[in-house]
N, C-alpha and C positions, 0 to 999 in steps of 0.2 A: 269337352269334346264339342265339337262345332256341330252343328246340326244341316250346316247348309251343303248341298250338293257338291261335290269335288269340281272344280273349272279349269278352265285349260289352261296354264301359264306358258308364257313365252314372255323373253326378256322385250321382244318387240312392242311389248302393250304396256308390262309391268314396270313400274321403280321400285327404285329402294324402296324396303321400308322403314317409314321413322319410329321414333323411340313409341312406348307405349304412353296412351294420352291418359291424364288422371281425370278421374268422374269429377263434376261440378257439381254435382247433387250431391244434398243429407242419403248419408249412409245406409239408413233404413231404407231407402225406397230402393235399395239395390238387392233389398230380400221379398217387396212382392209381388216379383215375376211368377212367384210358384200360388198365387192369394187369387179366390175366383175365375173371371175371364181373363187378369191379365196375363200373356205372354211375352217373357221376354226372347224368343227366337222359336217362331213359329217354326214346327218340325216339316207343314209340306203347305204349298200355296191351294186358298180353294180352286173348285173345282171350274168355275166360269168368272169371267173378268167382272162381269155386270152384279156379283157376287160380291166381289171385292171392292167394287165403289160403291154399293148401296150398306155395306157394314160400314164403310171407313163416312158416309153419311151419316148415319146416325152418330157416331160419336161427336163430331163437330155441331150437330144440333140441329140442320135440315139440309134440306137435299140442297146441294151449291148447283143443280140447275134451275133456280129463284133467285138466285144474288145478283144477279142484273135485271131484276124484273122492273125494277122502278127504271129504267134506264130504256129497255127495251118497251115498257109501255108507255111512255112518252108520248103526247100530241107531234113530235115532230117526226119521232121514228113511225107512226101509227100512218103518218103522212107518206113516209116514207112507203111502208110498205104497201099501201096501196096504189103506187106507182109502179113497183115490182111485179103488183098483178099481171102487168101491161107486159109483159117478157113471157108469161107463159104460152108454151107451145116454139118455143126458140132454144136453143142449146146456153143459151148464156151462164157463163159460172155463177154467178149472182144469185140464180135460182137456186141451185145446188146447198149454195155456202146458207142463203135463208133456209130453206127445207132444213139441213144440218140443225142449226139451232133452234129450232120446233119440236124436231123429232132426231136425235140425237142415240141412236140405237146402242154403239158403243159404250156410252159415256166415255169419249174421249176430247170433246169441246171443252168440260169442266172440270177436267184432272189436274189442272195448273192450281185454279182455286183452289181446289181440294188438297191438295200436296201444300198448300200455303197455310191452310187453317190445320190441320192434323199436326207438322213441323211446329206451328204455335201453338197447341197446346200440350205437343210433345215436352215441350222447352220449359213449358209454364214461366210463371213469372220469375222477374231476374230473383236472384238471393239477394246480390252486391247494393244495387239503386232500384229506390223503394221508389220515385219520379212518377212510374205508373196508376198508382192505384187509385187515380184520380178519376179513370178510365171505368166505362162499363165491362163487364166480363161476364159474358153469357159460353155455357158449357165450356170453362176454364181458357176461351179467348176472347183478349182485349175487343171492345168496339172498333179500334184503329187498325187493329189487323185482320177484322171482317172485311175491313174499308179496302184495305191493301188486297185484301184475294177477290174484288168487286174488279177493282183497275186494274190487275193481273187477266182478269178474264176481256175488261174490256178490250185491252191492246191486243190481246191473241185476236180475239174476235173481230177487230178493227181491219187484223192482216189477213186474217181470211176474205172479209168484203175486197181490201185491198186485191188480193190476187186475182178477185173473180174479173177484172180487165181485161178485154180481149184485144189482141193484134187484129187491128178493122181491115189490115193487108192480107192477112193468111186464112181470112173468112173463107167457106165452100157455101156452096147453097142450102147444103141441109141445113146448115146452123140458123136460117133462120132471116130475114130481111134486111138490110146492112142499116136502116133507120134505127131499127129495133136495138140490136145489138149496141150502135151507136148510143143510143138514148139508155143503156145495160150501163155500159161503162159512166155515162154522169150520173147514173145514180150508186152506181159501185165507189164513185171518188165520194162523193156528199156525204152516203151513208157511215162512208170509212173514218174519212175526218169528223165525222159527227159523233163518233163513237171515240176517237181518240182526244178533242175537246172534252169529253166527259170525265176522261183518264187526268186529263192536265189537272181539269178543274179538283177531282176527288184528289190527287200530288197534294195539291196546294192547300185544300183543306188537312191536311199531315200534319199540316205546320213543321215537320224534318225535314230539313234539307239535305242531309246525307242520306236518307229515302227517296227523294228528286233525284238527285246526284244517278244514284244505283237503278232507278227505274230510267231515268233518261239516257243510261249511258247501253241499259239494253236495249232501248228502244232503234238507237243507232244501230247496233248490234244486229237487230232486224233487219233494218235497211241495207246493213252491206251485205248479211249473207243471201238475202234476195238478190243484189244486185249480181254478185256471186254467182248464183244458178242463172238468173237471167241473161249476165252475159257469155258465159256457157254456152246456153241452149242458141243463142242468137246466131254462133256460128253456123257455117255452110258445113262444114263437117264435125260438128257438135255429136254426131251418132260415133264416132272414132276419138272422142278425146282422152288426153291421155292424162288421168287424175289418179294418183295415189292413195293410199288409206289414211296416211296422218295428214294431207290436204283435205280428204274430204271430212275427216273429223272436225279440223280447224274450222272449214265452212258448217260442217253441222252443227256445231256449238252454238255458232252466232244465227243461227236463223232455226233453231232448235231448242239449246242448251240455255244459251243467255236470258230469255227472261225469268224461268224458272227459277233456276239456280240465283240469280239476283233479284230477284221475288224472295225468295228463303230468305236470303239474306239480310234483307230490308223488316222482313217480319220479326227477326230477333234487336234488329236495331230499335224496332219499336217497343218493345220489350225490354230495351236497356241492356242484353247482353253483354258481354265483352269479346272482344276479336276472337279471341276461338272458340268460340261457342258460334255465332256468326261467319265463322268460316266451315265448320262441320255442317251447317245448314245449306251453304256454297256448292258445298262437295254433293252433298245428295242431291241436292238439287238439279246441280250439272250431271251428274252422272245416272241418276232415275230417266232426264229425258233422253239422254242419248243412251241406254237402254230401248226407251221408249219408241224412238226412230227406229232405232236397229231390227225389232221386233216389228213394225209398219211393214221396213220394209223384203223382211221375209216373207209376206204374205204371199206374195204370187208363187214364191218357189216353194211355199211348206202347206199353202189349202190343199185339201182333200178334190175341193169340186175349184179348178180353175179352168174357162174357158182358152183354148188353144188360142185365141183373135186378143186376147184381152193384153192390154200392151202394159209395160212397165219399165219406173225409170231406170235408166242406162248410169246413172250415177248415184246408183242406189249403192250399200252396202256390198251386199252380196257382187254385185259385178263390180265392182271396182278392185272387190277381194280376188275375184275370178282373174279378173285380166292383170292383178298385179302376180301371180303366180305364174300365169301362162307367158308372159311381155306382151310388149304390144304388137310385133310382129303376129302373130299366134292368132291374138284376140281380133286383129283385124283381119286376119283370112278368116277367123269364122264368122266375121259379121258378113263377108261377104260371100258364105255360105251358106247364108239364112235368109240372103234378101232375095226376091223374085219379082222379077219385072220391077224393078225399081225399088221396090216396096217391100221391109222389114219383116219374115215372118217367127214375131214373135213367138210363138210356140215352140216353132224348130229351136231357135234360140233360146229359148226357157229350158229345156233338155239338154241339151251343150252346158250351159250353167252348172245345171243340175246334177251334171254327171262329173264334173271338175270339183273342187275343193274350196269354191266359195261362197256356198251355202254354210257348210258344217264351220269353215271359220267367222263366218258371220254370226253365226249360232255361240262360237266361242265366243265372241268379242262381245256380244250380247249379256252374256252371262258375264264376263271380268268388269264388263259396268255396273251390271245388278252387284256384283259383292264387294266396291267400292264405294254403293250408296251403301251395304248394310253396316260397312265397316264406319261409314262417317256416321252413323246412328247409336251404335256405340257407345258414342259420346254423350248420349242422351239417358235421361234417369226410365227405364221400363214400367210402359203404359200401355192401355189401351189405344192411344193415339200412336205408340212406335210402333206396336203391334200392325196395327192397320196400314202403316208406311211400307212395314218388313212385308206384310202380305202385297201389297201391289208390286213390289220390285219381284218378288216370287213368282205372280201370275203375270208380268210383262220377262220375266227369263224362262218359263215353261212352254217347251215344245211337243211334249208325249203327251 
């Protein structure tokens, strides 16, 4: 009997399913799931998120917001950020994205890392090629695959500074002195390729090159589904566009999905896996983060305390869901019943959402990702390390 929540199916989300996959693991370890703390299918998620990153913490060995500490305390980022000082009191992204990685209230900056070292010592080492054990292994993962969830954090962290660039044309005056701003964005480019030079360099210390291969091909990955929103939003009537849910999937993947999911991927290569061991690690991977988006971006339509003024993106989940139920005729008379005097009121519009069907299917699709990561877990032998996987996709698909 399954223990996981009932979810919505529809043929529109669902495929087939294929044959049943056989364990790769010694047969004992598939009796002790019922032995101390481990669980093999936690019966409910705890109760706060910051709960479930600081358990799935200890088990990999310390808190993954330290694993880019050598990196981040660098004489040149040190440099770095005392040029940053120089933006305070200005709206610049830049400031946002540093403060984030200071004080990181979530823990959502180091969940990539984290999902990277848990998936590798879920896996443990191969059975097949014994190649490894030449390697250090501290709390049951390789030194190479600490290394791999250090460069996983760095490129996320890279595209955060990356994003913090401002359009120096669509500036208003509150934002802050057009010098300042200005002088925002060179150190938003410096600090970003400084960070992603560190990722090249730790690739090539791998010494794999189908690790290369799979980090550089998400790394791309990044770049086009940014490009993707970006040229989007660029348009003049970008607030009316008309986007579908399996396009915004496809774009959420690649500027979501993709480095995760080929992060996992790369960490059973290290480990000497075989292809479908390596591709079970694909699947969660891909599918925990677009869980993980999905869950962002209900926030505005599922908080308790949301300000009526407080805006949210228009190719989000949940509205894409809305307006592909409504058509677009529909969705564009109500945008044009929400605007005043020129200008968008979000609130009104948040309500109109909220009151239509694509919320609750966004809430669905949330959940058919969450049990697509449990289903590719699976595959894996029952540990305290899947345990802790099972519990995060739990607490990113709970809504009550």
């Amino acid at each position: 009997m399954s223990l996981r929540p009932p979810l919505w199916r529809s043929a529109r989300y669902l495929g087939a399913a294929g044959p049943p996959r056989r364990a790769w693991w010694p047969p004992f370890l598939g009796r002790l799931s019922s032995v101390g703390s481990w669980r093999g299918q936690p019966s409910r998620s705890p109760a706060h998120w910051n709960q479930v990153v600081s358990e799935a913490e200890k088990i990999v060995g310390y808190p993954t917001s330290f694993m880019s500490l050598r990196c981040l305390l660098s004489d040149e980022l040190s440099n770095i950020a005392m040029q940053v000082r120089k933006l305070v009191g200005t709206r610049h992204p830049l400031l946002t994205a540093a403060r984030g990685l200071v004080q990181d209230s979530r823990n959502n900056l180091q969940l990539r890392g984290l999902v990277v070292l848990l998936i590798s010592k879920a896996a443990g080492p191969s059975s097949v090629n014994a190649s490894c054990q030449n390697y250090d292994v501290v709390s049951g993962i390789y030194s190479c695959q600490r290394s791999l969830a250090e460069i996983t954090e760095l490129i996320h962290t890279a595209l955060l500074v990356h994003r913090g660039i401002v359009n120096l044309n669509e500036l208003q005056s509150s934002d802050g002195p057009l010098k300042d701003m200005h002088f925002g964005n060179k150190i938003a480019i410096l600090s970003g390729d400084f960070l992603l030079a560190n990722a090249c360099n730790g690739l090539a210390l791998l010494q794999n090159t189908k690790v290369v291969e799979l980090l550089a091909s998400a790394l791309m990955d990044l770049v086009q589904g940014v490009y993707y929103e970006n040229s989007t939003s660029a348009k003049e009537d970008y607030i009316t566009s008309d986007i579908g849910i399996s396009t915004w999937k496809e774009q959420t993947f690649l500027s979501h999905g993709a480095l995760l999911a080929k992060s996992c991927q790369a960490a059973m290569e290290l480990a000497k896996h075989d292809a479908e061991v390596q591709d079970m690690a694909f699947q969660y991977g891909k599918h925990m983060a677009m869980s993980h988006k999905i869950n962002s971006d209900l926030q505005p339509f599922i908080k308790e305390k949301t300000s009526d003024s407080t805006a949210f993106n228009l190719n989000s989940a949940p509205v894409v869901l809305h307006q592909e139920f409504l058509g677009r005729d529909v969705w564009m008379k109500q945008i044009r019943e929400a605007q005043e005097k020129g200008r968008l009121d979000y609130g009104k519009l948040r309500e109109t959402i909220k009151a239509g069907k694509g919320v609750t299917s966004a809430i669905d699709l949330c959940r058919y990702h969450g049990n697509k990561a449990l289903e590719a877990l699976e595959s894996f032998p029952p540990s305290e390390a899947r345990s802790a996987l099972e519990n995060i996709v739990f607490a990113v698909t709970r809504f009550s």
